[in-house]
C-alpha positions, 0 to 999 in steps of 0.5 A, spaced: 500 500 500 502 506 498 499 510 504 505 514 507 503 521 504 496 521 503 491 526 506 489 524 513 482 524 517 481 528 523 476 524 526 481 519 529 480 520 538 486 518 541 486 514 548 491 511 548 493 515 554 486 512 558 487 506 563 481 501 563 476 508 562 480 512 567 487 517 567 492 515 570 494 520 574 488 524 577 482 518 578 475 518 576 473 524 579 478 527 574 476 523 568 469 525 569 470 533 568 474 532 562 468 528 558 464 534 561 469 540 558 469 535 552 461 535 551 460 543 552 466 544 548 466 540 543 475 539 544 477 532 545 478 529 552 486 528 549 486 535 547 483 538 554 489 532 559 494 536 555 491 542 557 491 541 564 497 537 565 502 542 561 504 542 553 506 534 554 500 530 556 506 526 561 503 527 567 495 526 567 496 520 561 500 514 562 506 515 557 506 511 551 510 506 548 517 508 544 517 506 537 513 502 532 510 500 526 503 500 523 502 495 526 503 497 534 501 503 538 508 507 537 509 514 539 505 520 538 504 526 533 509 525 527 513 520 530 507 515 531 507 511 524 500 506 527 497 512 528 498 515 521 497 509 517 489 509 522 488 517 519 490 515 512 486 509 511 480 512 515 480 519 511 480 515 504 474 510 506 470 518 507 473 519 500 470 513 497 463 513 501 462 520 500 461 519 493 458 512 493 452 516 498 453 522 494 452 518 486 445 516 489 443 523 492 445 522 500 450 524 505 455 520 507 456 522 515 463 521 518 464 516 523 469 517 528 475 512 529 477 511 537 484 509 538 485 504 545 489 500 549 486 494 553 480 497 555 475 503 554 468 506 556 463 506 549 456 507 549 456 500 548 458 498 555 465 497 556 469 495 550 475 491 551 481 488 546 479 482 547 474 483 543 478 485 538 475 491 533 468 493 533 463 499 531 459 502 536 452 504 533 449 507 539 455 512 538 457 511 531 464 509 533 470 505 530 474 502 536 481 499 535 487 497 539 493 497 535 496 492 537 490 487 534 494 488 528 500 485 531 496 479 533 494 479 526 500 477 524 503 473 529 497 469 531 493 468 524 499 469 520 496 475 515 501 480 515 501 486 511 498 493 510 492 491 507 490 486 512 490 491 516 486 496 512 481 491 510 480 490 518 478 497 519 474 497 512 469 492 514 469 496 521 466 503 517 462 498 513 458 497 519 458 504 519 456 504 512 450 498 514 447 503 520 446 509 515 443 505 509 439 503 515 440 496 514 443 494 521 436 496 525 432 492 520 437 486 522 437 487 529 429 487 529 429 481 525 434 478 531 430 480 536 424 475 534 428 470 532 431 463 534 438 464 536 441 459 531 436 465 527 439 470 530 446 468 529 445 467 521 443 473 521 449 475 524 453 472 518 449 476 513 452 483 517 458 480 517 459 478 510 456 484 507 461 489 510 466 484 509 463 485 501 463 493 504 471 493 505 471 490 498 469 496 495 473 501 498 478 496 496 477 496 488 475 504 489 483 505 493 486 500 487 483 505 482 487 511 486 493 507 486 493 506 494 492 499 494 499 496 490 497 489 486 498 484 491 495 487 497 488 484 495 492 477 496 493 480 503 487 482 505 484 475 502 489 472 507 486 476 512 479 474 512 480 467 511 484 467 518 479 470 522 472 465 519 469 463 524 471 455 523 478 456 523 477 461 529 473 455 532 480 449 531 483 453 533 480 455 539 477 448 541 478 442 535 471 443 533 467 447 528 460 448 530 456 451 523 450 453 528 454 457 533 457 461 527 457 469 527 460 472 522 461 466 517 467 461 515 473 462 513 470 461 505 464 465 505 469 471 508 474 471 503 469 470 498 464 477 499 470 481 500 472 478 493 466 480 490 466 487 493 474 487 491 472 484 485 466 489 482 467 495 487 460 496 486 455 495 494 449 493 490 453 486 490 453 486 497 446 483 498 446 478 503 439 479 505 436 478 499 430 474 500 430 476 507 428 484 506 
């Protein structure tokens, strides 16, 4: 991928300086002015701890790691390549969403990704890398800790720049999934369904924003930042984290009714086709549903 001099997005949140919801220095009582200067104000809470703790946030937020590479947390501002290399692939899926909205007359609203280590407050309850990356509808955010793209590698062996980026587009597709509406159409339908129902629901979301990813991916090979062979990677990607192969690895059985977000198969096959037409009408994987 060549994204080292693209356009960066500015709705990346920092909080890799938080500890489990809370700052490091300074408690509960501290953490809650801050979010409350933040609503008022509209400043990030990153932003107001620097402000209070001096020109450096060391001081009221743990210090973070030295180094890096985009596929760990690293240091901040310019020397913090992970964090660069999240702003840049965020801003060009704004790009491609804008206009996808903008052909059929709709307004493509800019999520907010949130960079976090171990744990982090959302609207959706308390979010924790364990559960790797995930969207938020009540708050409409991307949560990501940085260093899922090191286990990504080591742990599932798909390694690269473009399965990294593919993790964070299927992330805005269900960004994408809220705006059109569809994620409130399945979550109705899960609420009056079988959990075996529900599930296989589930796996439909799941493989249309894998799908989703794919049309950013074609649209960013148009524009020259996805390189021939990255799509490669971001297959190798998608085929590691099937719900089969997750399940082997996990306990030594595969349990298809149990599935949430679909085999290793079907995930490397929706990305394919949204890699392959870059078109998000070949994303139905409700058909005959709704």
């Amino acid at each position: 991928m060549r994204w080292e001099d693209g356009p960066e997005s500015d709705q990346v949140e920092d909080r890799r300086g938080f500890t489990g919801g809370r700052v490091a220095v300074g408690g509960c009582g501290t953490l809650i002015v801050v979010l409350v200067i933040s609503l008022l104000t509209g400043t990030s809470p990153e932003r107001i701890l620097q402000l209070i703790g001096g020109s450096s946030p060391s001081g009221s937020v743990a210090a973070p790691p030295t180094g890096g590479s985009p596929g760990s947390p690293g240091t901040r501002g310019a020397e913090d390549p992970g964090k660069k290399f999240v702003s840049v692939v965020l801003a060009d899926t704004e790009d491609t969403w804008s206009s996808i909205f903008a052909a059929s007359g709709q307004k493509y609203q800019l999520p907010t990704l949130v960079l976090f280590t171990d744990e982090t407050p959302t609207a959706c309850g308390q979010g924790s890398a364990a559960q790797g990356p995930f969207y938020c509808p009540l708050d409409r955010k991307v949560y990501l800790d940085l260093g899922f793209f090191d286990e990504l590698s080591s742990r599932f062996g798909a390694p690269g720049d473009f399965a990294r980026a593919y993790v964070i587009a299927h992330e805005i597709g269900h960004h994408v999934q809220q705006q059109l509406g569809i994620a409130d159409k399945v979550d109705a339908l899960r609420r009056r369904s079988s959990r075996e129902d529900a599930n296989q629901l589930s796996v439909r979301l799941e493989l249309q924003a894998d799908c989703f990813a794919g049309v950013w991916g074609n649209r960013g090979a148009r524009k020259g930042l996805i390189e021939p062979g990255d799509a490669e990677a971001g297959l190798r990607a998608a085929a590691a984290i099937g719900d089969d192969r997750l399940q082997r690895m996990a306990t030594g059985r595969v349990q298809p009714e149990s599935f949430t977000h679909g085999s290793s198969q079907q995930r490397v096959e929706w990305l394919r086709r949204g890699l392959t037409t870059g078109d998000p009408g070949a994303c139905n994987t409700f058909e005959g549903i709704f």
